[in-house]
Structure formats: structure tokens, C-alpha cells
N, C-alpha and C positions, 0 to 999 in steps of 0.2 A: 558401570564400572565404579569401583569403591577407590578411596582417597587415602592415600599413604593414614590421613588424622582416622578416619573410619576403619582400617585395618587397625591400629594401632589401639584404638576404643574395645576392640574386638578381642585383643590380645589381653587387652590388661583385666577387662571381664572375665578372659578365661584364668588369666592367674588368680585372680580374685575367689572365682569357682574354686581353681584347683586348692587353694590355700583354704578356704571353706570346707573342702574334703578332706583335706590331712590331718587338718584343725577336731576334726568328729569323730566323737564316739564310736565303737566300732559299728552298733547295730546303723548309728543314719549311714556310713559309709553303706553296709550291706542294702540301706533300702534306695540310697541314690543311685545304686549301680544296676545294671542287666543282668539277671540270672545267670547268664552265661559266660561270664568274665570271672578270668582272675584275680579275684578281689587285690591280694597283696600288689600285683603289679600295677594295677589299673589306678591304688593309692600314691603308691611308690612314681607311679609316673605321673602326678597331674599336675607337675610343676614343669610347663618347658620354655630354659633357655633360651631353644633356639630362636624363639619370638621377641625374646627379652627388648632387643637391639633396639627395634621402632619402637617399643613402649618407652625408653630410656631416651632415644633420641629425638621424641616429641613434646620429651618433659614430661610427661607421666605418673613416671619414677625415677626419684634422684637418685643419685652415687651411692648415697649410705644405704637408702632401702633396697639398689639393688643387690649391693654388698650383704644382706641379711639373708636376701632371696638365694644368692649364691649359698651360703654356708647353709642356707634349708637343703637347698641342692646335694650341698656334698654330704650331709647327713642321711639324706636318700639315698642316695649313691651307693653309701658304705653302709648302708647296714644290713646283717647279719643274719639270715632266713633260715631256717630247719629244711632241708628237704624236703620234709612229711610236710604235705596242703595244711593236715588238720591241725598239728602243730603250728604254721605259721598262722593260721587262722586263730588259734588259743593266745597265741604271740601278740596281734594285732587288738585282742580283743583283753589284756592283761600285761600283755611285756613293758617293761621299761622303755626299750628302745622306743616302740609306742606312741608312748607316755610323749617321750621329750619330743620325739617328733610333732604330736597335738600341741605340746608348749611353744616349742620353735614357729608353730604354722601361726598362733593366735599372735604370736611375738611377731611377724611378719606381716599380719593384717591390722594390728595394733599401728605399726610403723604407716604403713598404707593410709589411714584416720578412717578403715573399714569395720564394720562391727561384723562379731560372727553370727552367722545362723546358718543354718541347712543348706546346700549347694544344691545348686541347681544345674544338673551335669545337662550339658547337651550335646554330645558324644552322637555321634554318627557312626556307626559300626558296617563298614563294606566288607563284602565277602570279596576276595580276590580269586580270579578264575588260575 
């Protein structure tokens, strides 16, 4: 059985990951991922809140860098996709929106005292019956 400090170890690796993936280029995002995902979501999502909590509560991450992680957050959130796949993929791989988001994420790993390099996804992907 894992320990509220080992869950919480686990969380903040995986924000660390997820911030390493937003932070990237388009092609490492495409080589860190599974063929078969949604690239744009699978970006868009590798920031999650809802773990935030125990990372923040075991001192992890302070107030302010949560607060950065938060406004990564709502920059995800909001922004603004093409319908077309292959547009949002041209989007991801040349858009502005992009852009700031790879600045935001280096801007949050920066806060963190994390350096960036390539993410190391460890995504478990279940088929639901």
C-alpha cells in the first residue's frame, strides 16, 4: 500500500511529465505519444488538477507555482481548435496559440527549478468493455 508522500511523488512526476509534453516541439510530442491517440487532446490534457491537491498539500508545490499551473490550465482549456484533425495538427505544429502554450509550460517548469527535456509519458491506455 503507497503513502499519501509516494502518491504525491507520483503526481508531481506526472505534472512534471505532463509540463515536459506541452513544453515540446511538435514532432517530440508526436514521438512521445501512441499512434493511436489524439494527439491535440492527449497535449491539451496532460495537465491534471485534479491531483494538484496532495502535491500542494505535502509541499511539493507552493501557492504561486500552483497558481502558474492553474493559468497553464485555463490556457488549455480555452483554446481554440479547427475542427479538421489536420488543421489542428498544422495548429500544434506552427499556431501561436502553440507557441505560448510551449512558453507557459517551460514558464511553469522553470518555476518548478525543473529543467526541460523530452517527457517520458507513462500512459497506460485500457480498453473499456
Amino acid at each position: 500500500m503507497s503513502t499519501d508522500r509516494e502518491n504525491a511523488n507520483y503526481w508531481y512526476n506526472e505534472l512534471v511529465e505532463g509540463l515536459r509534453l506541452i513544453a515540446s516541439e511538435f514532432d517530440v510530442q508526436e514521438r512521445a505519444l501512441p499512434d493511436f491517440v489524439h494527439l491535440p487532446d492527449e497535449v491539451l490534457n496532460a495537465v491534471d488538477l485534479d491531483t494538484l491537491s496532495l502535491v500542494v498539500e505535502l509541499g511539493l508545490v507552493t501557492q504561486e507555482q500552483t497558481e502558474k499551473i492553474k493559468q497553464l490550465d485555463c490556457a488549455l482549456e480555452n483554446i481554440e481548435l479547427p475542427s479538421n484533425y489536420e488543421a489542428m495538427i498544422e495548429d500544434m505544429k506552427n499556431g501561436n496559440s502553440f507557441n505560448t502554450l510551449r512558453k507557459m509550460a517551460h514558464e511553469v517548469l522553470n518555476s518548478l527549478g525543473q529543467t526541460y527535456k523530452e517527457p517520458a509519458t507513462s500512459a497506460v491506455y485500457v480498453k473499456s468493455s
